[in-house]
Backbone of each chain as nested JSON, in Angstrom:
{
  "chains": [
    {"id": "A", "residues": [
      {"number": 1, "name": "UNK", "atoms": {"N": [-60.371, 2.324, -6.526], "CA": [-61.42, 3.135, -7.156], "C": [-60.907, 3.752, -8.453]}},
      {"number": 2, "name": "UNK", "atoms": {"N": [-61.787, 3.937, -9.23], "CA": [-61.086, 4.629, -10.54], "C": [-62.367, 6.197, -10.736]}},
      {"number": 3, "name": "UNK", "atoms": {"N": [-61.084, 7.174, -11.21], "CA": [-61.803, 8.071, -11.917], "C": [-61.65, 8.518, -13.262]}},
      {"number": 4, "name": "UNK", "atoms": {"N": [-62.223, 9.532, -13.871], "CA": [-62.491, 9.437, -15.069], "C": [-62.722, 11.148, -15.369]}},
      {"number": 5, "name": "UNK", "atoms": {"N": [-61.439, 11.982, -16.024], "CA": [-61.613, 13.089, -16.655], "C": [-61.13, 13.264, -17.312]}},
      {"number": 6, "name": "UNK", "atoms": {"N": [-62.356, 14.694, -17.74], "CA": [-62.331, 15.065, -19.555], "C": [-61.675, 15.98, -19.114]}},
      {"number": 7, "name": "UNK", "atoms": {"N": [-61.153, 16.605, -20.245], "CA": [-60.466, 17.363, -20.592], "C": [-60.645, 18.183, -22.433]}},
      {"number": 8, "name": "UNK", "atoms": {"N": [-61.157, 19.099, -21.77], "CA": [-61.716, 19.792, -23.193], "C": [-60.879, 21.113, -23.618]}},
      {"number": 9, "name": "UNK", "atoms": {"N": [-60.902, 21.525, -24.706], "CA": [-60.263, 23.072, -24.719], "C": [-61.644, 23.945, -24.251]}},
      {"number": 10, "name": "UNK", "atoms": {"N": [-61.447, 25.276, -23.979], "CA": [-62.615, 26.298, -23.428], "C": [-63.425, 26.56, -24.91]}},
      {"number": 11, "name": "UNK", "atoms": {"N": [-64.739, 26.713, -24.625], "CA": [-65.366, 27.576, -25.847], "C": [-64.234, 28.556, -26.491]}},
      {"number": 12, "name": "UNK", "atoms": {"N": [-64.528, 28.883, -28.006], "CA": [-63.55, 30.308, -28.171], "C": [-62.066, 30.133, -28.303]}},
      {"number": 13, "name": "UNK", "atoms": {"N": [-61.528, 28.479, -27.869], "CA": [-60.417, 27.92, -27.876], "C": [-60.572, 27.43, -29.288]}},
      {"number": 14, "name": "UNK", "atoms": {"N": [-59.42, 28.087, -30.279], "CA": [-59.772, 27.453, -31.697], "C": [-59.011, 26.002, -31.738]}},
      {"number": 15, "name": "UNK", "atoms": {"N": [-59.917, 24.777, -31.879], "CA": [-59.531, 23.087, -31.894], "C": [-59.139, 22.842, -33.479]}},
      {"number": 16, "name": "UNK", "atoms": {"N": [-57.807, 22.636, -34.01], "CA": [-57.766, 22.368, -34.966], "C": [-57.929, 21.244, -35.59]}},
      {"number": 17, "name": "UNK", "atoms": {"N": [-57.701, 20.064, -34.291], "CA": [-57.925, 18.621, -34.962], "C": [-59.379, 18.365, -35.169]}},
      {"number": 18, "name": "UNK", "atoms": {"N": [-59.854, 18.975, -33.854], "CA": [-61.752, 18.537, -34.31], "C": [-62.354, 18.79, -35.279]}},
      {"number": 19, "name": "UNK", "atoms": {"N": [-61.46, 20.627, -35.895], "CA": [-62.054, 21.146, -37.57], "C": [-61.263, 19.926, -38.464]}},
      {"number": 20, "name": "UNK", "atoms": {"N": [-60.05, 19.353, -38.368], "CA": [-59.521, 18.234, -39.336], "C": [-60.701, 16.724, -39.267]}},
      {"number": 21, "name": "UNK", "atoms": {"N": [-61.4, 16.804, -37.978], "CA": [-62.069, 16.057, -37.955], "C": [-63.541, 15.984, -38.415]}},
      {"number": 22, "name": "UNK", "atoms": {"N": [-63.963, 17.067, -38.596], "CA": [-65.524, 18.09, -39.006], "C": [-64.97, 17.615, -40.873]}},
      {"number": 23, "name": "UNK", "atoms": {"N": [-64.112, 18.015, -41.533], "CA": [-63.479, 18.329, -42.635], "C": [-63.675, 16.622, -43.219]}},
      {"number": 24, "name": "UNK", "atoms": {"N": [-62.766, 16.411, -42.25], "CA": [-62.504, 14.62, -43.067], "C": [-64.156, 13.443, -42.869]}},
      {"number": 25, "name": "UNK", "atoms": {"N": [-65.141, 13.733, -41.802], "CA": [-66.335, 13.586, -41.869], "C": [-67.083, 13.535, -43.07]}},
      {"number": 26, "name": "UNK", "atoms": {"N": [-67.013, 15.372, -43.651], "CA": [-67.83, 15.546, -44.577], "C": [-67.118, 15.191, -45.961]}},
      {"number": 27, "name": "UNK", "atoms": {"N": [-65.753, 14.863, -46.086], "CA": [-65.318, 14.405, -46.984], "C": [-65.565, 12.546, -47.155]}},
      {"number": 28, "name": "UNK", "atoms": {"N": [-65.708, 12.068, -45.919], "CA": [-66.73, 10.778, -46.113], "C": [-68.127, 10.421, -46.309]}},
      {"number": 29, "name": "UNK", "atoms": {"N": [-69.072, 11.397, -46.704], "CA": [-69.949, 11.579, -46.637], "C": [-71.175, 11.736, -46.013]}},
      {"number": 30, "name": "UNK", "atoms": {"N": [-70.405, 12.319, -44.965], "CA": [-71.365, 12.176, -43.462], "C": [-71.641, 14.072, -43.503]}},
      {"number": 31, "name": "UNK", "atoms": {"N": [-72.968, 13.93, -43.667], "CA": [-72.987, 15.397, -43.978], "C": [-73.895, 15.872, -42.894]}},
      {"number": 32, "name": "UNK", "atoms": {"N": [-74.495, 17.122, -42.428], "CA": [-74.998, 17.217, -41.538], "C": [-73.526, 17.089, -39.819]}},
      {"number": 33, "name": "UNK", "atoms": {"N": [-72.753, 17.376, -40.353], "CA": [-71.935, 17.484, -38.748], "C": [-71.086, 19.167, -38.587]}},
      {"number": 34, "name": "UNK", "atoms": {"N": [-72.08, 19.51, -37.73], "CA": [-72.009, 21.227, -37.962], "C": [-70.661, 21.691, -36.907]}},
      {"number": 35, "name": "UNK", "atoms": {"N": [-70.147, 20.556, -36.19], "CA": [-69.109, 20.848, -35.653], "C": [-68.85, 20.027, -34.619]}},
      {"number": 36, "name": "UNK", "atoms": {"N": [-67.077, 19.703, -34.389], "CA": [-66.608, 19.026, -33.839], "C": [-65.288, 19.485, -32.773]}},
      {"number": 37, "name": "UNK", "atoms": {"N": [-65.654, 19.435, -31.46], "CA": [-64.494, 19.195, -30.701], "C": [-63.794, 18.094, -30.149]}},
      {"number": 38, "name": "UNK", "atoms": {"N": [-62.543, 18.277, -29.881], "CA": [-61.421, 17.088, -29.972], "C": [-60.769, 17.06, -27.979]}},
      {"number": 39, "name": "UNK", "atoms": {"N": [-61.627, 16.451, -27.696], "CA": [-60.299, 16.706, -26.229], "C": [-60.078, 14.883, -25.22]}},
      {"number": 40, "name": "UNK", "atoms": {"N": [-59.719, 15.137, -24.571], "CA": [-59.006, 14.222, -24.043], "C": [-59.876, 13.443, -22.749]}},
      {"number": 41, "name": "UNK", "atoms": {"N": [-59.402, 12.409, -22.7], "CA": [-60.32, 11.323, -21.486], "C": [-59.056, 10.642, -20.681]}},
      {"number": 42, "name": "UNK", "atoms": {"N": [-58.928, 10.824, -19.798], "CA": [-57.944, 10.107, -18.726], "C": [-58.735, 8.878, -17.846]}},
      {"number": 43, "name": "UNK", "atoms": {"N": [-58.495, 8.049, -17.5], "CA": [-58.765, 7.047, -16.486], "C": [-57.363, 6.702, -15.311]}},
      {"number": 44, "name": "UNK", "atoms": {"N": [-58.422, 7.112, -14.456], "CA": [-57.114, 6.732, -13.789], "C": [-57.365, 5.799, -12.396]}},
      {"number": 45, "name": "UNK", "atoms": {"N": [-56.876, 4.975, -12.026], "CA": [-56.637, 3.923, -11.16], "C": [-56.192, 4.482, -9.804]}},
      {"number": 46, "name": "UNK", "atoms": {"N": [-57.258, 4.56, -9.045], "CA": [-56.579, 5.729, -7.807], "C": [-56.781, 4.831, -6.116]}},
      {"number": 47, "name": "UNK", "atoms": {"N": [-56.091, 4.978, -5.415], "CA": [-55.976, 4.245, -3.986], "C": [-57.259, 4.566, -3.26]}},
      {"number": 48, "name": "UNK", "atoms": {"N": [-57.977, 3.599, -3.045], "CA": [-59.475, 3.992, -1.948], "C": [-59.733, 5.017, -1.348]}},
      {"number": 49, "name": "UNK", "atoms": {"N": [-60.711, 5.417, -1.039], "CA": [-60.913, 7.144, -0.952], "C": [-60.131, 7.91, -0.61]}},
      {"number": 50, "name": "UNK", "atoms": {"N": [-59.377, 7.935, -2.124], "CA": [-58.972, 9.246, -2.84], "C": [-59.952, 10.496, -2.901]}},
      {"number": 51, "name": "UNK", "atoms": {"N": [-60.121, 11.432, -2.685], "CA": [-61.17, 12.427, -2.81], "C": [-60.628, 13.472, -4.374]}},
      {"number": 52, "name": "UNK", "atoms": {"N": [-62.136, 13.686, -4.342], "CA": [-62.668, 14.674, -6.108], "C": [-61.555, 15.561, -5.716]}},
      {"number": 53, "name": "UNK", "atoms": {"N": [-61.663, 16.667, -4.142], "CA": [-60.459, 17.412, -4.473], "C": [-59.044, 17.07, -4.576]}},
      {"number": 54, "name": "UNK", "atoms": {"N": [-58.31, 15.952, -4.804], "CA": [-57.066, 15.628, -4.858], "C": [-56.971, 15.354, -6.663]}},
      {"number": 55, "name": "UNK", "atoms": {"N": [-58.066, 14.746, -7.1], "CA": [-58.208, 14.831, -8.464], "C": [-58.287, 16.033, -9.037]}},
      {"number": 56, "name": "UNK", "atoms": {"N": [-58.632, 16.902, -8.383], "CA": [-58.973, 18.389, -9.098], "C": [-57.465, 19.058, -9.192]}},
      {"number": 57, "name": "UNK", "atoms": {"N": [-56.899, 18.591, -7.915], "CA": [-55.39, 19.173, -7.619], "C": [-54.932, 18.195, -8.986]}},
      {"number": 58, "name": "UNK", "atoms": {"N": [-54.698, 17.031, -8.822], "CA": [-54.034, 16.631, -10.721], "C": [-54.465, 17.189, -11.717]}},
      {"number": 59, "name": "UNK", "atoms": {"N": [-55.577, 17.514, -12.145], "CA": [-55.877, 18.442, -13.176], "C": [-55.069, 19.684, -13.266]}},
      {"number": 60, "name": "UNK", "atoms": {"N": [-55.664, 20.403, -11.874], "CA": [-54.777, 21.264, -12.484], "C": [-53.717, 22.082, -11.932]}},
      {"number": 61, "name": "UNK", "atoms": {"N": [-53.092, 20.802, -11.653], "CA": [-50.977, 20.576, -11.631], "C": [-50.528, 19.835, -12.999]}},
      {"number": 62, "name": "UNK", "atoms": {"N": [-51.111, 19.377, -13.816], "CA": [-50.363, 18.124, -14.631], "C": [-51.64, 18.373, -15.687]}},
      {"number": 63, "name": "UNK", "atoms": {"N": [-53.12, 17.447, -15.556], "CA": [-53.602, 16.92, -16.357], "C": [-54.28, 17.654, -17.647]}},
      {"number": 64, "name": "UNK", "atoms": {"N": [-54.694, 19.501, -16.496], "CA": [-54.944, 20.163, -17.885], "C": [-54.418, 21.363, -18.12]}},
      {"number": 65, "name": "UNK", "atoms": {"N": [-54.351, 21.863, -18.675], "CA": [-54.041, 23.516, -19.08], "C": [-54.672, 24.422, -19.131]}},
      {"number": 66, "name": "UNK", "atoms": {"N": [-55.206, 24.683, -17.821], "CA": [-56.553, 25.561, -17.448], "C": [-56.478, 26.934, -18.029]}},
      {"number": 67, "name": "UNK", "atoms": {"N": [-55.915, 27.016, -18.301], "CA": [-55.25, 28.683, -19.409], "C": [-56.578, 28.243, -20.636]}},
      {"number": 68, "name": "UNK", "atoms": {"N": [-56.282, 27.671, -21.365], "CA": [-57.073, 27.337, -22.632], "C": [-58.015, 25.86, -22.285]}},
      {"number": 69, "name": "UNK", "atoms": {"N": [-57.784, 25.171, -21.212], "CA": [-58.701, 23.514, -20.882], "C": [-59.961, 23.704, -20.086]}},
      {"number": 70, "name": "UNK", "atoms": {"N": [-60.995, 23.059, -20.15], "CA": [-61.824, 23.333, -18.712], "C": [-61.598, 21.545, -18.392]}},
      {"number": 71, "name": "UNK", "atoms": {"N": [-61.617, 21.053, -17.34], "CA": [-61.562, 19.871, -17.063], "C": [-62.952, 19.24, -16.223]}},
      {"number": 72, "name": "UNK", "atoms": {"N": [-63.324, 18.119, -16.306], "CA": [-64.548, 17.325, -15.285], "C": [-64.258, 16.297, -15.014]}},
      {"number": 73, "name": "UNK", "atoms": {"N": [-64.439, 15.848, -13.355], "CA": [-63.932, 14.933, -13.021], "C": [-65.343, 13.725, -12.519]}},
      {"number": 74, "name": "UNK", "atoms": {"N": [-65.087, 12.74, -12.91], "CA": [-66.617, 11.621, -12.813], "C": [-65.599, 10.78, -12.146]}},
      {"number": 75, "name": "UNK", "atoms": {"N": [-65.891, 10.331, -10.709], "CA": [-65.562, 9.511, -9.718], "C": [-66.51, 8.143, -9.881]}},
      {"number": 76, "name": "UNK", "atoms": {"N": [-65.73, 6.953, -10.146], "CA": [-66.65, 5.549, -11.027], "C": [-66.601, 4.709, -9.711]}}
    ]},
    {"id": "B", "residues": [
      {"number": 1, "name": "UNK", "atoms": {"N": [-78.642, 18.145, -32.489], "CA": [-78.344, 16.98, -31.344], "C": [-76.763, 16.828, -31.3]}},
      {"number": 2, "name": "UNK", "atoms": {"N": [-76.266, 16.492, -30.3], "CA": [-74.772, 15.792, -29.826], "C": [-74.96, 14.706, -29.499]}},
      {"number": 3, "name": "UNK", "atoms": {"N": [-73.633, 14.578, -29.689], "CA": [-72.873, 13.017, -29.521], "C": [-71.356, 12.95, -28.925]}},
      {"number": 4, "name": "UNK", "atoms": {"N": [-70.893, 12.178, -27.821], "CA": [-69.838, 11.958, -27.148], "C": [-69.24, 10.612, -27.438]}},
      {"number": 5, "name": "UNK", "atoms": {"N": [-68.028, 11.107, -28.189], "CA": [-67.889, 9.685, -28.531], "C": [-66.27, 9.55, -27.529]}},
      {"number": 6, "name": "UNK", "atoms": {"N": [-66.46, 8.614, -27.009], "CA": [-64.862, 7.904, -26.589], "C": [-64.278, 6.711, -26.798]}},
      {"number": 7, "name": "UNK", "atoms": {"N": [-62.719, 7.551, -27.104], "CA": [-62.026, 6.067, -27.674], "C": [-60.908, 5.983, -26.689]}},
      {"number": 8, "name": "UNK", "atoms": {"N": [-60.715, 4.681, -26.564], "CA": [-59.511, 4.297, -25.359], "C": [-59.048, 3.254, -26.239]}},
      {"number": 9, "name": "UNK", "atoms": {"N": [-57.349, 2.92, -25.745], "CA": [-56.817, 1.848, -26.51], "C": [-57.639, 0.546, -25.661]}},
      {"number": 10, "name": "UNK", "atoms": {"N": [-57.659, -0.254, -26.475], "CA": [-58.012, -1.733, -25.948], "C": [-57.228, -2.011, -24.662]}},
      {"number": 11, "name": "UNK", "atoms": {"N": [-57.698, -2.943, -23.794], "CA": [-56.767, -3.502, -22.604], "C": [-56.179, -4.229, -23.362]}},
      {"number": 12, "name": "UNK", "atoms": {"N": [-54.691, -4.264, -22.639], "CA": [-53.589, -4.965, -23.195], "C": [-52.796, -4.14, -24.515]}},
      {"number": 13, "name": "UNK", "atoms": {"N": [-53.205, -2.897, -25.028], "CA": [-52.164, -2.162, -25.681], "C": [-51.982, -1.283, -24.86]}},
      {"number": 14, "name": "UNK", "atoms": {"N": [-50.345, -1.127, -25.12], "CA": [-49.331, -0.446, -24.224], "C": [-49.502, 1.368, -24.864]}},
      {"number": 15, "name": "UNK", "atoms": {"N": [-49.814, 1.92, -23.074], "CA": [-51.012, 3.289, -23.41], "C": [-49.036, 3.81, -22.968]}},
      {"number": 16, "name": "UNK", "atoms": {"N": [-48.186, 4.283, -24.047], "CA": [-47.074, 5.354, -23.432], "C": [-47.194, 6.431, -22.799]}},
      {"number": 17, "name": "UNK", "atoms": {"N": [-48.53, 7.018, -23.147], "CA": [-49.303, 8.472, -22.914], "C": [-49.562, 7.885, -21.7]}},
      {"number": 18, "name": "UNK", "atoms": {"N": [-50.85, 7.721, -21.032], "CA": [-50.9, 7.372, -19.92], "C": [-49.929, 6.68, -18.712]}},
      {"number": 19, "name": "UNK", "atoms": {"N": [-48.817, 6.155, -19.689], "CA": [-47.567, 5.575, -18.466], "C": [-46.938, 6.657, -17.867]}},
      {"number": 20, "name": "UNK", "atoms": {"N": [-46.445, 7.779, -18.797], "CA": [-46.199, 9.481, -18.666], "C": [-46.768, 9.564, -17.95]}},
      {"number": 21, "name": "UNK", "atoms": {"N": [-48.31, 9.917, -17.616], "CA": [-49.136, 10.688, -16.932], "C": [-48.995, 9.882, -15.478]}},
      {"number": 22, "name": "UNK", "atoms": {"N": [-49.105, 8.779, -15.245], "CA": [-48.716, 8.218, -14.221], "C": [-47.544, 8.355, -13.496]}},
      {"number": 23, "name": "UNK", "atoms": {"N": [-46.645, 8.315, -14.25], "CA": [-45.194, 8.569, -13.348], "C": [-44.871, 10.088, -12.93]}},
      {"number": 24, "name": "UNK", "atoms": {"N": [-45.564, 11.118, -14.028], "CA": [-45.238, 12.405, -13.882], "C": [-46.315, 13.177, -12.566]}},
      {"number": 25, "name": "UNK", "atoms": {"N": [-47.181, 12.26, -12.088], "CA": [-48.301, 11.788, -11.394], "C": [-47.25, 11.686, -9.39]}},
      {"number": 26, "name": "UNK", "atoms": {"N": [-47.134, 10.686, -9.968], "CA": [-45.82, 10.045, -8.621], "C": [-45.207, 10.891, -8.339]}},
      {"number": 27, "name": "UNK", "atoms": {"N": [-44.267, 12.228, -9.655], "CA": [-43.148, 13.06, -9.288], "C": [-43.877, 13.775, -8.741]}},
      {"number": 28, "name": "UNK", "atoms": {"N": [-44.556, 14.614, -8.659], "CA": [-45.436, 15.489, -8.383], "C": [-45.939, 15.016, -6.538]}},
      {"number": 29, "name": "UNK", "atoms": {"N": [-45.878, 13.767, -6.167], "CA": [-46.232, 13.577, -4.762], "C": [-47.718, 13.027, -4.685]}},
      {"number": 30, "name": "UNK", "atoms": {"N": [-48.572, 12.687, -5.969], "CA": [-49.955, 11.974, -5.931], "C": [-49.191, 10.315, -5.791]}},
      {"number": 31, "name": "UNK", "atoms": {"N": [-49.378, 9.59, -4.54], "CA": [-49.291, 8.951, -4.551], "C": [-50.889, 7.618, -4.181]}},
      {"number": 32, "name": "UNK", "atoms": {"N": [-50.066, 6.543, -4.887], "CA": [-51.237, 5.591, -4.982], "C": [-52.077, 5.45, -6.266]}},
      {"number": 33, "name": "UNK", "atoms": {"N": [-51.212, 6.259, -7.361], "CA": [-51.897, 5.969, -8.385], "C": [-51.627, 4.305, -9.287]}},
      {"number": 34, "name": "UNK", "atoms": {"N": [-52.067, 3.815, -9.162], "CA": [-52.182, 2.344, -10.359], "C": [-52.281, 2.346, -11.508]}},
      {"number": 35, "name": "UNK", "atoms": {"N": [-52.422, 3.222, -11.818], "CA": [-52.697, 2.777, -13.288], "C": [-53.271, 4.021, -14.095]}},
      {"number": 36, "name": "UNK", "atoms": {"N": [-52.787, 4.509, -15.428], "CA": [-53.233, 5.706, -16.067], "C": [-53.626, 4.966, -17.76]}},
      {"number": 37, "name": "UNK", "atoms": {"N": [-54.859, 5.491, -18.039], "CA": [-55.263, 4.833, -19.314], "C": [-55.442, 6.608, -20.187]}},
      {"number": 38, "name": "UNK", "atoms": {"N": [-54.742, 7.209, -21.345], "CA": [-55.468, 7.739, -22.026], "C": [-56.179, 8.054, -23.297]}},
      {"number": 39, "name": "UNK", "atoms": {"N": [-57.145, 8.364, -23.258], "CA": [-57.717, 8.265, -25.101], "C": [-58.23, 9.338, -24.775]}},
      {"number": 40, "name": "UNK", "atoms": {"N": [-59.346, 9.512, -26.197], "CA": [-59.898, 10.731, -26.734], "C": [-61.228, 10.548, -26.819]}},
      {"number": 41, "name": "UNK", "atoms": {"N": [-61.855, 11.966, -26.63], "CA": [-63.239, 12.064, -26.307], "C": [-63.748, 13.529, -27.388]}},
      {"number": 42, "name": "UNK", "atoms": {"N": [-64.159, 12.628, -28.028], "CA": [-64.934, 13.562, -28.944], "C": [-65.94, 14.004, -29.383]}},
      {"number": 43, "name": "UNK", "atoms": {"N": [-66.901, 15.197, -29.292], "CA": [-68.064, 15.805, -28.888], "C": [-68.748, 16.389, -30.839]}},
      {"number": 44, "name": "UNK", "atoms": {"N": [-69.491, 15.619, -31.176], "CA": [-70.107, 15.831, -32.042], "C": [-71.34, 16.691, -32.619]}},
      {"number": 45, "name": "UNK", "atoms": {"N": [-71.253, 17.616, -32.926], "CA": [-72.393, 18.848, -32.943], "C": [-73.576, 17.939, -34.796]}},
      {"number": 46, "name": "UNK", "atoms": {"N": [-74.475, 16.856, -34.104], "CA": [-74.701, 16.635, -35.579], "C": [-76.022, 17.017, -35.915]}},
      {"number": 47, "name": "UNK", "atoms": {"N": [-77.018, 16.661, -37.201], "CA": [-77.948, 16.833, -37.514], "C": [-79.103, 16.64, -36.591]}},
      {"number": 48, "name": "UNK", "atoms": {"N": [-80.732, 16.905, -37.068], "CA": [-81.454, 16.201, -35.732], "C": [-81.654, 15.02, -36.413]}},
      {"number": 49, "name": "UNK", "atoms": {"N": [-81.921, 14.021, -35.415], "CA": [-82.211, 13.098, -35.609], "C": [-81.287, 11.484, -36.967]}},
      {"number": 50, "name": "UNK", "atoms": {"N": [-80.06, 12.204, -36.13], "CA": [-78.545, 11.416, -36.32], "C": [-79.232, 10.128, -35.591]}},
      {"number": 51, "name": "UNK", "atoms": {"N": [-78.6, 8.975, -36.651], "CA": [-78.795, 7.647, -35.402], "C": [-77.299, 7.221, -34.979]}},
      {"number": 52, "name": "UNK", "atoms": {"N": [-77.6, 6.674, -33.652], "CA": [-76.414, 5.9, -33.243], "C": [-75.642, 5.155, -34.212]}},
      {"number": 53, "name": "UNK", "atoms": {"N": [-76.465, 4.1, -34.875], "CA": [-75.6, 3.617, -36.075], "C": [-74.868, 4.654, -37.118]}},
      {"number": 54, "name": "UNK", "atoms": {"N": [-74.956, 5.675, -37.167], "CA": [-74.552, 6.547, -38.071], "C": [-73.369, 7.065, -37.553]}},
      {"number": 55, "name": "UNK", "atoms": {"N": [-73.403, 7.074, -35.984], "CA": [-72.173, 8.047, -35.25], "C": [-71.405, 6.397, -35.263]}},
      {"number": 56, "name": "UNK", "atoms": {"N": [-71.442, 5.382, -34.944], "CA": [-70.864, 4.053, -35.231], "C": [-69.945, 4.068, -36.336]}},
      {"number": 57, "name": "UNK", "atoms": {"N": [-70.676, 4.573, -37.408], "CA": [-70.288, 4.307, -38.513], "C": [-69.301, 5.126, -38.942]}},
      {"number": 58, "name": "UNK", "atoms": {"N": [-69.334, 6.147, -38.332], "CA": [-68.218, 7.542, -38.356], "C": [-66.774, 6.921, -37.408]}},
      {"number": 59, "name": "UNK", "atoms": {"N": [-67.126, 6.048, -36.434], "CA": [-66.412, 5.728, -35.278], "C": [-65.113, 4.6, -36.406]}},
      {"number": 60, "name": "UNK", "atoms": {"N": [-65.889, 3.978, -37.274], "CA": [-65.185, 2.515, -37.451], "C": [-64.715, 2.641, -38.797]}},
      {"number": 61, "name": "UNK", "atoms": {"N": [-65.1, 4.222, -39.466], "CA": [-64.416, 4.807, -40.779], "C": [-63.523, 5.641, -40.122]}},
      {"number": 62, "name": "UNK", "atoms": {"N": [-63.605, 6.629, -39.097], "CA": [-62.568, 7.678, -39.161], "C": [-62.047, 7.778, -37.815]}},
      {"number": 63, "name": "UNK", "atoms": {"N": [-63.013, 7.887, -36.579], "CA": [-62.898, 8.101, -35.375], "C": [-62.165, 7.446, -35.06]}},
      {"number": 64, "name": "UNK", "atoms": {"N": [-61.87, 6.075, -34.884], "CA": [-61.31, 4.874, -33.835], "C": [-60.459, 4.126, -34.885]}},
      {"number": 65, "name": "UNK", "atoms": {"N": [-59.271, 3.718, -34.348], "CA": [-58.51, 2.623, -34.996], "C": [-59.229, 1.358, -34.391]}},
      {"number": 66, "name": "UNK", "atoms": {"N": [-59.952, 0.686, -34.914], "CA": [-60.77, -0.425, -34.096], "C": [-59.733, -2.047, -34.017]}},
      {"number": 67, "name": "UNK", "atoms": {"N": [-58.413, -1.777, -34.963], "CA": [-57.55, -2.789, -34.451], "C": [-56.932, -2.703, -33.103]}},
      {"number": 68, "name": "UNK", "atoms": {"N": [-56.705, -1.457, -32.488], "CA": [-56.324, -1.182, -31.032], "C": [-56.813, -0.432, -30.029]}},
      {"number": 69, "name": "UNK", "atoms": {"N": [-58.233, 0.247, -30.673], "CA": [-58.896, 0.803, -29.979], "C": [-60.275, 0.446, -29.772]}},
      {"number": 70, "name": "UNK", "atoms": {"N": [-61.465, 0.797, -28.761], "CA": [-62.795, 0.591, -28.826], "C": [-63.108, 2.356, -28.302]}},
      {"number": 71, "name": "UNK", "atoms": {"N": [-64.453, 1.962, -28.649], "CA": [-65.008, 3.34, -28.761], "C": [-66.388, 2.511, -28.009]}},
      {"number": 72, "name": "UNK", "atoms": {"N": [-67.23, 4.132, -27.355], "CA": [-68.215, 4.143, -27.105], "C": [-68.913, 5.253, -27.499]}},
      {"number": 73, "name": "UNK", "atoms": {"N": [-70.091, 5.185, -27.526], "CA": [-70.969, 6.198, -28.181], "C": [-71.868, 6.851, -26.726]}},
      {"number": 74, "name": "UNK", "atoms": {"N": [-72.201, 7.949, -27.005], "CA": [-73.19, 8.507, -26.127], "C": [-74.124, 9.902, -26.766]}},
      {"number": 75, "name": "UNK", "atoms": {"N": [-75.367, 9.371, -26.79], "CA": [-75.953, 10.608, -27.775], "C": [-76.803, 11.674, -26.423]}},
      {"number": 76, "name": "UNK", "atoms": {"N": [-76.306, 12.8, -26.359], "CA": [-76.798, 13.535, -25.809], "C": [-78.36, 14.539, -25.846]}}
    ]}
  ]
}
């Protein structure tokens, strides 16, 4: 089975690559992009029912940094 | 309107990031993991009535290295 989480910084978490990414947008002429966040997508390849809470336990032991991350986990 | 865009390396380029996350995965006692893929997921705050081809077009100028990566789009 495979699952599939994001990994975002929290609202209020200042993202500097997504503003490098908002920045370099409108410097290509893509105007109209009022803002951009930058976070992360894992896939992961997991042994037959594996359960959401053992994924939740990898998040958050390892996958995010719940201090400043919120994480979501989509079971595929 | 938003837009979710994700990029993962292509199958068959060697993900170092995700090999990390896998083994550091194992130390930790999650066992049965197969396989760790990671890329980036990026959340677009754009105009109304942005078209898909437009967030494409952002994807294959700035977003995505499209020699080793693919991207998907998702307009929210």
């Amino acid at each position: 089975m495979k699952a599939r989480v994001h990994v975002m910084l929290k609202d209020g978490v200042l993202d500097p690559q997504g503003e490098a990414v908002r920045h370099a947008l409108g410097s290509l002429g893509f105007d109209g992009v009022a803002g951009v966040r930058q976070g992360k997508v894992i896939e992961l390849e997991l042994a037959e029912g594996t359960t959401e809470a053992t994924v939740g336990e990898m998040c958050e032991k390892l996958l995010a940094n719940t201090v400043i991350e919120s994480y979501r986990i989509e079971l595929l």
